[in-house]
C-alpha positions in Angstrom: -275.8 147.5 26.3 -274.3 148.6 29.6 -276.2 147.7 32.3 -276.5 148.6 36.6 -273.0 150.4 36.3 -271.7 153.8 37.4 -271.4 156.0 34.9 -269.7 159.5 34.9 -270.8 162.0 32.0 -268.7 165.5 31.9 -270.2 168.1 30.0 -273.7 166.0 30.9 -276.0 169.1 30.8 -274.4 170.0 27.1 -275.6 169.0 24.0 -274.1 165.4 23.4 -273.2 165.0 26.9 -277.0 165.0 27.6 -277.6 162.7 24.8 -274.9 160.1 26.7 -276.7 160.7 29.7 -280.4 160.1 28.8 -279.6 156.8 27.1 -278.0 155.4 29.5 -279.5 156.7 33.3 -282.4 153.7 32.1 -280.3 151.3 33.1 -277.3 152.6 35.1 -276.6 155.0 38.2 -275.5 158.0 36.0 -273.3 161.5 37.4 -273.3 164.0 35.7 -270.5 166.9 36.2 -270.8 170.8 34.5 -270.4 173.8 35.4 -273.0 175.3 32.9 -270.6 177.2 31.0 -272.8 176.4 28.1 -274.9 173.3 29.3 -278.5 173.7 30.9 -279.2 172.0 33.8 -282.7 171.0 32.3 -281.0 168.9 29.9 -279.9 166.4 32.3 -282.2 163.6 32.5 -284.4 162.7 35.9 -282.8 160.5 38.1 -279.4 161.4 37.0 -276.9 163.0 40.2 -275.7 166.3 39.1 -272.7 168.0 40.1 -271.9 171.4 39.2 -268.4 171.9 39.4 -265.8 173.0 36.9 -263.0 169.7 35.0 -260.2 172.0 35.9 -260.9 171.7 39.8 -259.4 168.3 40.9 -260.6 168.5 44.3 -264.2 168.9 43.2 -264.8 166.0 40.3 -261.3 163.2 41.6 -263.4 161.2 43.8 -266.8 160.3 41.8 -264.4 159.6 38.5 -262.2 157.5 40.7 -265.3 155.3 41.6 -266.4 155.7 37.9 -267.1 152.3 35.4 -267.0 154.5 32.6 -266.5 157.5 32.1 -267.8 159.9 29.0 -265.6 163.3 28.9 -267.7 165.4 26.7 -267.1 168.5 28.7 -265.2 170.9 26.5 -264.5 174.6 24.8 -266.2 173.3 21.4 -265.8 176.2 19.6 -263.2 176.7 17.1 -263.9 180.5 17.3 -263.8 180.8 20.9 -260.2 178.6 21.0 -259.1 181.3 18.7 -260.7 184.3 20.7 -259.2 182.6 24.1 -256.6 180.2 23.2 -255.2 180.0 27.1 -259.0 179.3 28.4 -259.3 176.5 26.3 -256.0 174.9 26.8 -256.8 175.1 30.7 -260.6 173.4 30.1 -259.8 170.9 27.3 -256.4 170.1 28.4 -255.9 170.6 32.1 -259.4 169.3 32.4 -258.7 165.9 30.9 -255.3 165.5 32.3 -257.5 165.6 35.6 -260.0 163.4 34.8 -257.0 161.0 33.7 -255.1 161.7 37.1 -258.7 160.8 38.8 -258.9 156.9 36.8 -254.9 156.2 38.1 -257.0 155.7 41.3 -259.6 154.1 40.3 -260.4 151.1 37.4 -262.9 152.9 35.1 -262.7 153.3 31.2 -262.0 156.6 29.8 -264.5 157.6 26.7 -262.9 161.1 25.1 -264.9 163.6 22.8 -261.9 164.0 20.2 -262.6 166.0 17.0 -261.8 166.0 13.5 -260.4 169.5 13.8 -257.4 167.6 14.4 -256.8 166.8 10.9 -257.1 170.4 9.8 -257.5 170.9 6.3 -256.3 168.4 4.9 -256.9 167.2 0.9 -256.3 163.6 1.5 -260.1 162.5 1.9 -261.9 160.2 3.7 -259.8 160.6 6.2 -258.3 157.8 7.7 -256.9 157.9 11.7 -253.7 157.6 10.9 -253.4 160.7 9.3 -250.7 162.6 10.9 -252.9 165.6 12.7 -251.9 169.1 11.5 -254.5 171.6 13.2 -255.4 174.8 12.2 -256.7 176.0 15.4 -256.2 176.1 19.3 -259.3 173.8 19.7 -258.0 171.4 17.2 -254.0 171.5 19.4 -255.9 171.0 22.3 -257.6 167.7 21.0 -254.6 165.9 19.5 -253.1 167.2 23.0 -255.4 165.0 24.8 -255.2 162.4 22.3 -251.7 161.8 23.1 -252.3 162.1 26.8 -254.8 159.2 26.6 -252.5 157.2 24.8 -249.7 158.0 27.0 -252.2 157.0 30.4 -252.9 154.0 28.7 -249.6 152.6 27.8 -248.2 153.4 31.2 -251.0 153.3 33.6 -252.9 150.7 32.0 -255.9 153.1 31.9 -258.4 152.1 29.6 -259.2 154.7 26.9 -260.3 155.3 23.7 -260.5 159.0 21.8 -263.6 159.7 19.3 -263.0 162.2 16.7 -266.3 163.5 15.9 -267.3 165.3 12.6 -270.3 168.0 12.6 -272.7 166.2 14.6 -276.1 167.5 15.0 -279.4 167.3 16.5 -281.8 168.3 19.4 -280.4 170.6 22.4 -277.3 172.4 20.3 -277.1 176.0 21.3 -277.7 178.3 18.6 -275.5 180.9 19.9 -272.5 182.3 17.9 -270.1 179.6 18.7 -272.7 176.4 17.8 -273.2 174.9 15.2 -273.7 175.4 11.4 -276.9 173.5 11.6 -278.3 174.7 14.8 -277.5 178.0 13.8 -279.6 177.8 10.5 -282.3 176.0 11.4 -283.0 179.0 14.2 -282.5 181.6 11.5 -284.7 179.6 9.2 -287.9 179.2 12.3 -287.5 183.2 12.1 -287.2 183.9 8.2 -284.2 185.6 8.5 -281.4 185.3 6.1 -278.9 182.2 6.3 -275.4 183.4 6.3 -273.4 181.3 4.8 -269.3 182.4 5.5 -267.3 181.5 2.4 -268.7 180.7 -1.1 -270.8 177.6 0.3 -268.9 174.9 -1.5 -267.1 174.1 1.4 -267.9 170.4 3.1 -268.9 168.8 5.9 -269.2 165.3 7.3 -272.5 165.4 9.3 -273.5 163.0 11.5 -277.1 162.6 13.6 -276.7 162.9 17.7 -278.2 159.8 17.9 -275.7 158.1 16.0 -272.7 159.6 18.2 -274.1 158.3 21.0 -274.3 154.5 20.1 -270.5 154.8 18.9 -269.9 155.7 22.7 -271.9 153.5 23.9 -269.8 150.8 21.3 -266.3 152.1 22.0 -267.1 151.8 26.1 -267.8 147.9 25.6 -265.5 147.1 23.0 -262.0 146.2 24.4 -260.4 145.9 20.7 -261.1 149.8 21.0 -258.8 151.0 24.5 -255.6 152.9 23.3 -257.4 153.8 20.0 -258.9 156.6 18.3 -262.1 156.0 15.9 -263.5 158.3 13.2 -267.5 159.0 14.4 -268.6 160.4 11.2 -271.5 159.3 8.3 -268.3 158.8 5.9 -269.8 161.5 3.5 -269.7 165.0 2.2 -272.2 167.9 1.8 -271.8 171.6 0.8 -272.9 174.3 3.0 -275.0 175.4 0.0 -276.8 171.8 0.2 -277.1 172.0 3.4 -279.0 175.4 4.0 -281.5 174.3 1.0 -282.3 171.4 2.8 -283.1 172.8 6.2 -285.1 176.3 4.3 -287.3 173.2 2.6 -287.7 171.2 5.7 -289.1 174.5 7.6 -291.0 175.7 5.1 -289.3 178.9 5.6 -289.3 182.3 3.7 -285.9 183.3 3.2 -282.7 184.0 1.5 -279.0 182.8 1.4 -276.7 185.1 2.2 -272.5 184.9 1.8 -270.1 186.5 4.0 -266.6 186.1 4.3 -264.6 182.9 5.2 -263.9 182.8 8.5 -259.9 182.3 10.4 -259.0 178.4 11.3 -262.2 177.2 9.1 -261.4 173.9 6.9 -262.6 174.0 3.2 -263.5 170.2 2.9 -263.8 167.4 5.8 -264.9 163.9 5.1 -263.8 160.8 7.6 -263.2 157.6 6.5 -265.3 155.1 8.5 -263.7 152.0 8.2 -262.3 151.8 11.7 -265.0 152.3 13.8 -267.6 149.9 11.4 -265.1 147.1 12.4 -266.8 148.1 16.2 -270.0 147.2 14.8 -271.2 150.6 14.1 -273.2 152.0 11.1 -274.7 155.3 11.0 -278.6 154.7 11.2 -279.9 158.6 10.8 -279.7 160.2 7.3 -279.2 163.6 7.3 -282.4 164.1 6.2 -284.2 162.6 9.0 -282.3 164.0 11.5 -283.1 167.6 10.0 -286.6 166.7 10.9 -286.1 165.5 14.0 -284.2 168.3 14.9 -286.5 171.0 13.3 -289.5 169.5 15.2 -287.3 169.6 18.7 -286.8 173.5 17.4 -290.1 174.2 16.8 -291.7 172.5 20.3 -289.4 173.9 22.3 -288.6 177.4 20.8 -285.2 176.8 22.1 -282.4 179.2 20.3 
């Protein structure tokens, strides 16, 4: 486990950024930079330094990553509806943003820790997926993220910056927004508290590979110690598939809730199947701990004492 370092955390007021942040600020001097484009300032953990400032201003986040030991770029335009509503804002966030961050670490000797995602693959048929897949995105989001990919690699080859990119699947859990850009399970399980209808876009048989929160966050924490992993890219994934259909009966039985499915039509740049092959990353020492199941209920509960949405 890292231990008395500094630790930098973009995106740290965001739903996995916070995660990152909590888990390690027990131990370690943690920063956390966002400008609460969708992060919440409460979600930062006590003790933690908070800066708000925005990845595409250099000036404002160049000298805490410089002094960085590691640092976890989670900040982001997630959405692959919102890259396709504002391609250009999300090139200048995702891209711009990590090319600064990278910029930042040529002055410094810290290890770079990149949110990646499995949009990169698109939809491709040849599951599990394995990494070296050659990346065909369907959506600016999914450009954006091999972009940076190849940036990384690039740093680290000629720089001799320590990186390593981790192509997350549908990872869920506590603190996702439920707005119309989050996630399929966040967005449910809000519906669900209210008995309103799940809308389900497509015909439901469409798959996901879902993973806990809790479980992304030990694969950081993994990839930052491992130096086997700088210059690579991992699958973070459970290494299995469920519908949407499954998935939205699960999560009406965990709440209890009096409702209906409802179907509506597929939406642009959406993959029909997704499933990542986990052999990579396991080589790390990682195994997904959280079943879907259990974190459904830990993530219902959060819902419910909260009344977050």
């Amino acid at each position: 486990m890292i231990k008395n370092k500094l630790i930098v955390v973009t995106g740290g007021a965001g739903f996995i950024g916070s995660h990152i942040a909590w888990k390690l600020s027990r131990e370690n001097d943690v920063v956390i930079i966002d400008n609460l484009y969708t992060g919440k300032r409460e979600n930062s953990p006590p003790g933690a330094r908070f800066i708000q400032a925005d990845i595409r201003d250099y000036r404002a986040i160049a000298e805490v990553i410089s002094s960085a030991d590691y640092v976890f770029h989670e900040a982001a335009v997630v959405s692959v509806v919102e890259s396709i509503e504002k391609p250009l804002f999300t090139e200048e966030v995702n891209v711009l943003g990590t090319l600064n961050i990278l910029k930042a670490l040529m002055e410094g000797s810290g290890k770079l820790i990149f949110a990646s995602s499995a949009a990169v693959y698109g939809d491709n048929p040849n599951l599990p997926l394995k990494e070296s897949e050659k990346p065909k995105p369907t959506s600016p989001y999914g450009v954006t993220k091999v972009s940076s990919e190849h940036y990384l690699r690039v740093f680290h080859e000629l720089y001799g910056i320590p990186t390593v990119a981790l192509r997350y699947f549908n990872v869920f859990g506590p603190r996702q927004g439920a707005n119309q850009y989050a996630g399929v399970i966040s967005i449910f399980i809000n519906r669900a508290l209210r008995n309103e209808p799940l809308v389900i876009f497509g015909d439901g048989k469409q798959t996901r590979d879902f993973i806990y929160v809790k479980d992304v966050v030990r694969a950081n924490i993994l990839a930052a110690e491992s130096r086997r992993a700088e210059g690579r890219v991992f699958n973070v994934a459970r290494g299995e598939r469920t519908t949407i259909l499954e998935l939205a009966m699960k999560i009406i039985e965990i709440t209890g809730a009096n409702t209906s499915i409802i179907f509506d039509k597929p939406r642009p740049g959406d993959i029909k199947h997704s499933q990542a092959d986990i052999e990579e990353i396991k080589r790390l020492g990682f195994k997904p701990e959280w079943s879907i199941e259990e974190g459904l209920k830990k993530t219902v509960e959060w819902y419910r004492k909260t009344g977050k949405s």
